[in-house]
C-alpha positions as CSV (number, residue, x, y, z in Angstrom):
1,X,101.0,53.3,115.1
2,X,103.5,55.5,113.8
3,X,105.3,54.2,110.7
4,X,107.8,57.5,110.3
5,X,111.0,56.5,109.7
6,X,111.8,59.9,111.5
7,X,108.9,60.4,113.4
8,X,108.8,64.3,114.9
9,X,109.0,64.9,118.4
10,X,105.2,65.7,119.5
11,X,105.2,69.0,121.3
12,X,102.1,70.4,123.1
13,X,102.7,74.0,121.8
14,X,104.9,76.1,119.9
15,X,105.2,79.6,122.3
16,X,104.4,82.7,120.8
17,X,108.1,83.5,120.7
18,X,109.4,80.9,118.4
19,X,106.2,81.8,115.7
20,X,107.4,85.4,116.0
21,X,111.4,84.6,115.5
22,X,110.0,82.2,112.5
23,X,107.9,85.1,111.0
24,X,111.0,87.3,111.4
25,X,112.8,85.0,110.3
26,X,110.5,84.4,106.9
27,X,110.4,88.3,106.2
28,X,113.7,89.0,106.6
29,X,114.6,86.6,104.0
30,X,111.6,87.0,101.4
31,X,113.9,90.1,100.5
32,X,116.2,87.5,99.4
33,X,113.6,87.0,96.2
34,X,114.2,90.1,94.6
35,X,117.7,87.7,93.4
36,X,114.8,87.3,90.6
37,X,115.7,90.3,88.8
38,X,119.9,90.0,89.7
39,X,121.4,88.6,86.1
40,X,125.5,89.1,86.3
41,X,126.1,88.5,82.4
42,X,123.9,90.8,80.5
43,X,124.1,94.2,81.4
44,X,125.8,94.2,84.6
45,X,129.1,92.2,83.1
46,X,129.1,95.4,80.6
47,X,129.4,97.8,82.9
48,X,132.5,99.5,84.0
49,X,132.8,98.3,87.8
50,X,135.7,99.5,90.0
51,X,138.9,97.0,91.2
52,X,137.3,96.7,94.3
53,X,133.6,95.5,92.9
54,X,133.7,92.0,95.3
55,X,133.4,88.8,93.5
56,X,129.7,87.2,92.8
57,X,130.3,84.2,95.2
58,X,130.6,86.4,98.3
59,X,127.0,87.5,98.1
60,X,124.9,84.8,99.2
61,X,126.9,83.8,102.6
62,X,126.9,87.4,103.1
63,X,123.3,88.4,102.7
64,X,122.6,84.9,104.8
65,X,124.4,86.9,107.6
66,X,122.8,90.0,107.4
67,X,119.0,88.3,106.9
68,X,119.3,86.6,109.4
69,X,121.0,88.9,112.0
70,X,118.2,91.3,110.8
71,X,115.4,88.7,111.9
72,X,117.3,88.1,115.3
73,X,117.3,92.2,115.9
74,X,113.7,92.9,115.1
75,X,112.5,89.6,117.4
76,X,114.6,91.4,119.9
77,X,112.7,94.4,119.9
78,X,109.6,92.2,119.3
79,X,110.0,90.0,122.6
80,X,110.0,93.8,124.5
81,X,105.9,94.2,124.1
82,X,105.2,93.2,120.4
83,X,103.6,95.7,118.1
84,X,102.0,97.3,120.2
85,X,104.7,98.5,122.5
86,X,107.6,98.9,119.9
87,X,104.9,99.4,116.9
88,X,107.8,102.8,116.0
89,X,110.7,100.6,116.3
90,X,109.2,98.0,114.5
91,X,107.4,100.0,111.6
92,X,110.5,101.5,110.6
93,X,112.4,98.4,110.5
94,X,109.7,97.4,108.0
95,X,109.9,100.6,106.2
96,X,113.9,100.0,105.6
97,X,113.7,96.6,104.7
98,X,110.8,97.5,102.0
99,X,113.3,99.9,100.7
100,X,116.1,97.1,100.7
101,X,113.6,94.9,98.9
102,X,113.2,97.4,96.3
103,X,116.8,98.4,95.9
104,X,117.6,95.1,94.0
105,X,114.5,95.6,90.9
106,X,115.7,99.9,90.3
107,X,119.4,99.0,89.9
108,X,119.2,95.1,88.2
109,X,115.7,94.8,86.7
110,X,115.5,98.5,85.6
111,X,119.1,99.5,84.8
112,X,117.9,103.0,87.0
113,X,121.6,103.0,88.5
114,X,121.3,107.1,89.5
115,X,117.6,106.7,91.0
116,X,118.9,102.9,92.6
117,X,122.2,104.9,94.3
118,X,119.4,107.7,95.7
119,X,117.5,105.5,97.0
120,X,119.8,103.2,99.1
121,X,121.0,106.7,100.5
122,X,117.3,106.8,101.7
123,X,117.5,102.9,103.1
124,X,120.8,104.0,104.7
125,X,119.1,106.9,106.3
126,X,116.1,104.7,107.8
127,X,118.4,102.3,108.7
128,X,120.7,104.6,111.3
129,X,116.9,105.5,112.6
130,X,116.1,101.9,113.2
131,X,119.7,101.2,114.8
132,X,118.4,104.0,117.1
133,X,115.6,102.8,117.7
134,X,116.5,99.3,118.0
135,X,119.4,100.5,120.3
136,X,116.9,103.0,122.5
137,X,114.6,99.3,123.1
138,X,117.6,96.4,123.5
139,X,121.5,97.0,123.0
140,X,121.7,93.5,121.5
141,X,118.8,94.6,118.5
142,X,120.9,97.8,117.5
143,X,124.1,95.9,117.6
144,X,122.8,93.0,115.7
145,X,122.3,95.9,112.4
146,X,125.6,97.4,112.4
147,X,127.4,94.7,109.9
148,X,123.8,95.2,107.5
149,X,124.8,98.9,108.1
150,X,128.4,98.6,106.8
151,X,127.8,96.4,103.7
152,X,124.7,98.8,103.0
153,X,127.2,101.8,103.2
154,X,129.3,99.5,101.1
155,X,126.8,98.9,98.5
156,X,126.3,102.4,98.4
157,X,129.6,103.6,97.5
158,X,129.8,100.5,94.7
159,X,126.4,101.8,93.5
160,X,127.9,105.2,93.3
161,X,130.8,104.7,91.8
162,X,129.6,102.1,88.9
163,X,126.9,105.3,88.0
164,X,130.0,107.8,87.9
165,X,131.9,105.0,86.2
166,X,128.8,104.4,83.4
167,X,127.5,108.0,83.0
């Protein structure tokens, strides 16, 4: 007897594919934690920040975006042989967002604005490999990182300019 007021709809198995896309899915935005260390009134609302420094709000939807469009790309490539046909593609794509993940901690958490602008010029670099790459396996996966690509280069520019700005 099932007493759920919404009962679930019984499925005999959940593919392989849907597991990956969720795993992608969970990766792509356990980034999203490093929000931990992001505090806009203390030190950051002191800095100098240029006229075009975009306002707090647009962040999360746009982040949401990129998360997820990053989870879609990689499941892409995924879907074309798993790790161990794309194990390239796909370790770089780790390897750039591991150096997105640690972007957020150097310039919020640590205040390391000059080694934080350095090292997103690293994550942009890995990131054109794993459009590349992505592109090289399924036009649709490199696609899919071009708007991460343009707020990244974004970001980079902001990051540069509040570290000119700040000394």
């Amino acid at each position: 007897m099932n007493v759920a007021i919404f009962p679930l709809p019984r499925y005999k198995s959940i593919s392989r594919s849907t597991v990956a896309l969720a795993g992608w899915l969970v990766l792509c935005f356990a980034a999203s934690g490093t929000a931990f260390f992001v505090s806009t009134n203390g030190w950051y609302a002191s800095l100098q920040k240029p006229s075009w420094n975009p306002p707090g709000w647009i962040f999360a939807p746009v982040w949401t975006s990129l998360y997820l469009m990053m989870a879609l790309a990689a499941w892409l490539v995924w879907r074309e042989g798993g790790w161990r046909v794309q194990r390239r593609a796909l370790n770089v794509f780790i390897l750039q967002w591991a150096l997105n993940v640690l972007w957020t901690p150097l310039f919020f958490w640590r205040h390391l604005v000059g080694l934080a602008f350095w090292e997103i010029v690293t994550l942009l670099s890995v990131l054109v490999v794993t459009i590349v790459l992505f592109q090289r396996v399924r036009q649709a996966a490199g696609l899919l990182l071009l708007p991460y690509l343009f707020w990244v280069s974004f970001a980079a520019s902001l990051n540069f300019t509040i570290w000119r700005l700040n000394g």
